[in-house]
Each structure stands twice: as C-alpha cells, then as structure tokens.
C-alpha positions in Angstrom: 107.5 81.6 0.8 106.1 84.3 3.0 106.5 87.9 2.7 107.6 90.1 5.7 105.6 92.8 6.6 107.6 95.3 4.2 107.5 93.1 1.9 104.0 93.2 1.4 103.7 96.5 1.6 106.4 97.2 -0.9 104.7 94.7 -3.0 101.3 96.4 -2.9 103.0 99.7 -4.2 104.7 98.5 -6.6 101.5 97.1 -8.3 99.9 100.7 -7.3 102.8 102.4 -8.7 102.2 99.9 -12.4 98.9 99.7 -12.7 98.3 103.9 -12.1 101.5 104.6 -14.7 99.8 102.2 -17.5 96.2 102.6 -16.9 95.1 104.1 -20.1 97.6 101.6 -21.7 95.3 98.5 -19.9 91.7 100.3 -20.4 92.7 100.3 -23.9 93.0 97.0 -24.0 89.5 96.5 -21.8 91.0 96.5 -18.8 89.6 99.0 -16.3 92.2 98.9 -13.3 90.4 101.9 -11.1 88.6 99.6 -8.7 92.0 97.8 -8.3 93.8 100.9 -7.2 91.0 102.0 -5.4 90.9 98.6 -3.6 94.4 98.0 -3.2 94.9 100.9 -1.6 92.2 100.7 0.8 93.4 97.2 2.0 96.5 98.3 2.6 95.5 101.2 4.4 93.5 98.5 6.5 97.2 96.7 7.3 99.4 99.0 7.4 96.6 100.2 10.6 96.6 96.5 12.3 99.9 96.5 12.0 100.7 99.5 14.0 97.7 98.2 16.1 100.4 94.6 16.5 103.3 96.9 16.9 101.8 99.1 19.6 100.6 95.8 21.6 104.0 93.9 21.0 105.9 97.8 23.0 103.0 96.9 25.8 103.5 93.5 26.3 107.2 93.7 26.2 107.0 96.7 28.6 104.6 94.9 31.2 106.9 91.9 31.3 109.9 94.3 32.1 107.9 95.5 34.7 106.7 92.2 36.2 110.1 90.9 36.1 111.3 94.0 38.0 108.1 93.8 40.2 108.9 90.1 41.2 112.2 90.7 41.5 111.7 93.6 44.3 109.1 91.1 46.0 111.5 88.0 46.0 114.5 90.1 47.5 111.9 91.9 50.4 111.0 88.3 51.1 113.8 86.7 51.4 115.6 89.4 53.7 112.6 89.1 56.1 113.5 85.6 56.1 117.1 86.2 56.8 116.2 88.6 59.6 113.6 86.5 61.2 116.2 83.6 61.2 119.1 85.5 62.4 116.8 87.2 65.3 116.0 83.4 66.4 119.5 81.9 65.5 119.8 80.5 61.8 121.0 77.4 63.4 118.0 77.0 66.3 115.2 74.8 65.0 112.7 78.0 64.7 115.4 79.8 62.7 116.1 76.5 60.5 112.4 76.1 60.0 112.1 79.7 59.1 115.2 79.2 56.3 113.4 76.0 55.2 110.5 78.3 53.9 113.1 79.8 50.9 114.8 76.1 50.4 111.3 74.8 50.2 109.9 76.7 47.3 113.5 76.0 45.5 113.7 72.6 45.9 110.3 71.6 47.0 109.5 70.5 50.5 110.9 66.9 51.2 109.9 64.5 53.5 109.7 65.1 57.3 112.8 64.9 58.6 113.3 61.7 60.8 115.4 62.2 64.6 118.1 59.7 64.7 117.6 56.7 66.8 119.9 57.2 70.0 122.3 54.4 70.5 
C-alpha cells in the first residue's frame, strides 16, 4: 500500500516527533538517533519542496489547458461564421456555397469520395 502525500509527511513527523521525545532514552541504550533527525528532516524538507514544485506545475498545466480550450474554441466559432458568411454571400445551396460548407463537414466527417453527377436518362 502506498501512502498519499500527507501521509508521508505525517508519517515522517511522527517518527521526528518519537525519536526527539526519547532520544536520551535510545542513546542510553547505544542508540544515537541525531543524524536520523537531522536527516529526516532534511529529506523531508527536500519533498515537501518538489512537491510544491508538482503542485505549482499541476495549477499551470491545468490553467494552460483552460486557456487552449477557450483559445480553440474562439478560433473554431471565427471560422465557422466566415464559412457561414462566405456561403450565404454565394448562396448555401449554389455549388460555390456548397463547396464552401463542405470545408466544416469535411473536417467533421472526413472528406468522402468525389461526388459522381447522375447519369441523365
């Protein structure tokens, strides 16, 4: 099982918290638990840094893709009302203006096969 991010942390003081309360009880014993603290403490500092480090990146990226979303958004609906315009200033249903439509349906749904003129009987 994995520990979350608190978790860790928590889990790092806790030991701090032990091992600086019963020091002189575990150097008695031949135990010296300084360079423990000492190092504990420092590695934590160390992640409790990267992790801001994480957090800070995680607000940019999420921030960047609102913006891009927005961004694409504002380019999609400029497009596609130049299309509608340039249609509706040929005729939507005129070959130019369907041709001009078929730009927007094309990206959609891909463009097909040419289209074939039906034989005349």
């Amino acid at each position: 099982m994995s520990l979350t991010t608190t978790e860790e942390f928590g889990f790092a003081d806790k030991l701090i918290e032990y091992l600086t309360a019963h020091q002189a009880e575990l150097l008695a014993v031949g135990l010296d638990v300084s360079g423990w603290i000492t190092d504990i403490q420092t590695k934590k500092s160390t992640a409790v840094s990267k992790d801001q480090t994480q957090e800070a990146a995680k607000t940019a990226q999420s921030e960047a893709t609102t913006q891009t979303v927005a961004a694409l958004q504002t380019l999609y609906d400029t497009v596609s009302s130049k299309v509608d315009a340039a249609a509706g200033a040929v005729g939507k249903t005129t070959p130019t203006g369907k041709q001009i439509l078929n730009i927007r349906s094309d990206i959609r749904r891909g463009p097909g096969p040419a289209p074939t003129t039906p034989a005349n009987p």
